[in-house]
C-alpha positions in Angstrom: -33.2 9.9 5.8 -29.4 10.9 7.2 -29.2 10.1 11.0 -28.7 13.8 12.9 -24.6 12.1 13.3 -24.4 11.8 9.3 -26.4 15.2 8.9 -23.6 16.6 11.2 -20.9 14.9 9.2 -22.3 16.6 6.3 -22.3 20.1 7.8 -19.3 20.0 8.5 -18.0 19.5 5.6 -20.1 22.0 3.9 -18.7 24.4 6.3 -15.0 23.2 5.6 -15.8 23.7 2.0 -16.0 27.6 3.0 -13.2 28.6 6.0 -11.0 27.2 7.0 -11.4 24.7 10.0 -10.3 27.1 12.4 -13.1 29.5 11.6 -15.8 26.8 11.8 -18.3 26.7 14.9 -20.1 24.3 16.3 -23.4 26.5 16.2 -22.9 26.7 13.1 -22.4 23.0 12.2 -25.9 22.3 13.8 -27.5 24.9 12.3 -26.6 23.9 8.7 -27.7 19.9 10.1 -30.5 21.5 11.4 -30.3 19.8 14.6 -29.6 21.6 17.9 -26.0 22.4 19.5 -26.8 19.8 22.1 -27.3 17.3 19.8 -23.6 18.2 18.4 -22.3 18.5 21.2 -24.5 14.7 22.5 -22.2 13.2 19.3 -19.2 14.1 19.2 -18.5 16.2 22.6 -15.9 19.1 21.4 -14.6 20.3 18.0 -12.1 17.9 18.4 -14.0 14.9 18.3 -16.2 16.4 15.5 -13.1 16.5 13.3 -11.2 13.2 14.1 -15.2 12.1 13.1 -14.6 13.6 9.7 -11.0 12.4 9.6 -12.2 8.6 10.5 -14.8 9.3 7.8 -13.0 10.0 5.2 -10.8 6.9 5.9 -13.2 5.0 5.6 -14.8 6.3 2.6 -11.2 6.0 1.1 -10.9 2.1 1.9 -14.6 0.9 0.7 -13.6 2.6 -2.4 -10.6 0.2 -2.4 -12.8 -2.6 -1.7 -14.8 -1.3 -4.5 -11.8 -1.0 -6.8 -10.2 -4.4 -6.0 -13.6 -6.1 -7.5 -12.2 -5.7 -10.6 -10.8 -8.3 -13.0 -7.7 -10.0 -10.9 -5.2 -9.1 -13.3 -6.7 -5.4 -13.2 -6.9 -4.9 -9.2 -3.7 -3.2 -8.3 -4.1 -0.5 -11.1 -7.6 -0.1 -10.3 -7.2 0.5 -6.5 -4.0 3.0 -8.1 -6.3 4.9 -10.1 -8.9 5.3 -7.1 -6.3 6.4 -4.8 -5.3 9.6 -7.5 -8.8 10.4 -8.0 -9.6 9.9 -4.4 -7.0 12.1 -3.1 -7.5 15.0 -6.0 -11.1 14.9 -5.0 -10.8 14.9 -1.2 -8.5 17.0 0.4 -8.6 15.4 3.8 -8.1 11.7 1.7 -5.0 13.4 0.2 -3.3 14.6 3.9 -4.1 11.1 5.1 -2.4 9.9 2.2 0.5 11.8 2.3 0.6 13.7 5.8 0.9 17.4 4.1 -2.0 19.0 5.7 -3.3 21.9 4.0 -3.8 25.3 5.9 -7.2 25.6 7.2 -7.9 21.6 7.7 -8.4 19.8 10.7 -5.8 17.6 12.0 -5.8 13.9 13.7 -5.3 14.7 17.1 -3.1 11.8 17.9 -2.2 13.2 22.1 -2.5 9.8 24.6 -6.1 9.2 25.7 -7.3 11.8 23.0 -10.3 9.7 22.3 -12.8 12.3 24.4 -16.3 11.4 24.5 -16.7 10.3 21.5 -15.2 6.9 21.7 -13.2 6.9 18.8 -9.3 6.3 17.6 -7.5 8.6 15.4 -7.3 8.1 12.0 -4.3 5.4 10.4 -1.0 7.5 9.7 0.0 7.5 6.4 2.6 4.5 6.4 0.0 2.6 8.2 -3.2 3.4 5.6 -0.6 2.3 2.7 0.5 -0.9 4.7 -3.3 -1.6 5.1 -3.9 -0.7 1.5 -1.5 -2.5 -0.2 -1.9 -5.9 1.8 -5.6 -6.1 1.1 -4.3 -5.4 -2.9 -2.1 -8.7 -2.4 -3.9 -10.6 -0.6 -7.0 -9.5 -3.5 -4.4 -10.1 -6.5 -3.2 -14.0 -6.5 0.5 -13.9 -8.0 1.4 -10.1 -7.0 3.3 -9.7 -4.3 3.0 -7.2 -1.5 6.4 -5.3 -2.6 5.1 -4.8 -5.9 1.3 -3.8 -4.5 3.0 -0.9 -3.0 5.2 0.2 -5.6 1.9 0.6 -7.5 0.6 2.7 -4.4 3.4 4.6 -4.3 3.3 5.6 -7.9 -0.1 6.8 -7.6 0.8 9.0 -4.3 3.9 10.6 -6.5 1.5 12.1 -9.0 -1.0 13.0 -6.1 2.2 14.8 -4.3 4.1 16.3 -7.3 0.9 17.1 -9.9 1.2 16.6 -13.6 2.1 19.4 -15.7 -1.2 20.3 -17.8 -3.4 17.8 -16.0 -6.1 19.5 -16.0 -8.1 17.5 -18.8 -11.4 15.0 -18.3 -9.3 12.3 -19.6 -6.5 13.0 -16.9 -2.7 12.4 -17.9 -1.7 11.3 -14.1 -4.7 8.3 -14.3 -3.3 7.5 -17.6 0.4 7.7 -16.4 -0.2 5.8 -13.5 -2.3 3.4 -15.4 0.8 2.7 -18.2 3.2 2.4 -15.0 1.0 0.2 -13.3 1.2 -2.8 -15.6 4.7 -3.7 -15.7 5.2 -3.3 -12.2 2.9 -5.6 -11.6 3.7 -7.9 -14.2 7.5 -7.8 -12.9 8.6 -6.0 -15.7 11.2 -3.3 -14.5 10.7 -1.1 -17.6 9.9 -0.9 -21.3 14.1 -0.9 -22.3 14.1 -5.1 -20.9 15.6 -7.4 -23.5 13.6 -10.3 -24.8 16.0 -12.5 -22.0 15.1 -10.2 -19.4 18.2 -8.4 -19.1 18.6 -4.5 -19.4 20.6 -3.7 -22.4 23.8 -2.1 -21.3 
């Protein structure tokens, strides 16, 4: 059974998932949780802290599906936490403006004022540059032989297609994962691009 702070978490994002943040209210956050506005207002002690809550949440949820991801084979990792990052952020709207820092109309934002933490305790969420710097050195230090630079350029591939959307993606067997999948491997493999020369050299 949810605790009455993930019940809360839920609500919220049920309510999200209908208005825009703006428009949500704290009665009606508990009321969906089924818990009382005291009990919101116990947790997370204004609106504010309720949404850098779902913010840090989502955050996290992003980066223990990285973890997940970067069980795969070794030579696999990087493309797998790629692929998780696209879905991730097509899925998650608040994933995707963390990613990228292009926040939607109508979704909360990371209030990120000195001594913003309220009463809730808790830090804003990582800014973009950071969440990919945290990302891509737990890919390298996960992927023996790959380097950091070449970690990120993966990440960043990913992020393109996530910021600029494929034309006609809109299948179950998504051209951006299969794009990203395809760019993934040379990168990683220090291969610049499909036009090398047996000698390594670019023809000219």
């Amino acid at each position: 059974m949810p605790t009455a702070r993930q019940a809360l978490l839920d609500a919220a994002l049920r309510a999200l998932a209908d208005r825009p943040w703006r428009a949500v209210r704290m009665v009606d956050v508990a009321t969906l949780a089924g818990v009382s506005r005291q009990t919101l207002y116990n947790e997370f002690g204004t609106k504010g802290g309720l949404a850098g809550a779902l913010l840090r949440g989502a955050a996290d949820g992003y980066l223990a599906g990285v973890d997940r991801a970067l069980t795969a084979p070794a030579p696999d990792r990087p493309a797998a936490v790629a692929l998780w990052t696209l879905r991730a952020a097509r899925q998650n709207a608040l994933v995707r403006a963390l990613l990228t820092g292009h926040w939607a109309e109508g979704l909360p934002r990371p209030d990120r004022q000195p001594g913003s933490r309220g009463r809730t305790g808790g830090k804003p969420p990582p800014e973009p540059g950071e969440l990919l710097a945290l990302v891509r050195d737990r890919m390298a230090a996960a992927s023996p032989g790959v380097a950091a630079g070449r970690c990120e350029t993966v990440l960043r591939l990913a992020l393109s297609c996530v910021i600029v959307p494929v034309p006609g993606d809109d299948a179950a067997d998504s051209r951006a994962l299969r794009l990203v999948r395809e760019a993934a491997r040379p990168v990683v493999a220090g291969i610049s691009g499909p036009n090398r020369t047996a000698g390594g050299r670019s023809p000219r």
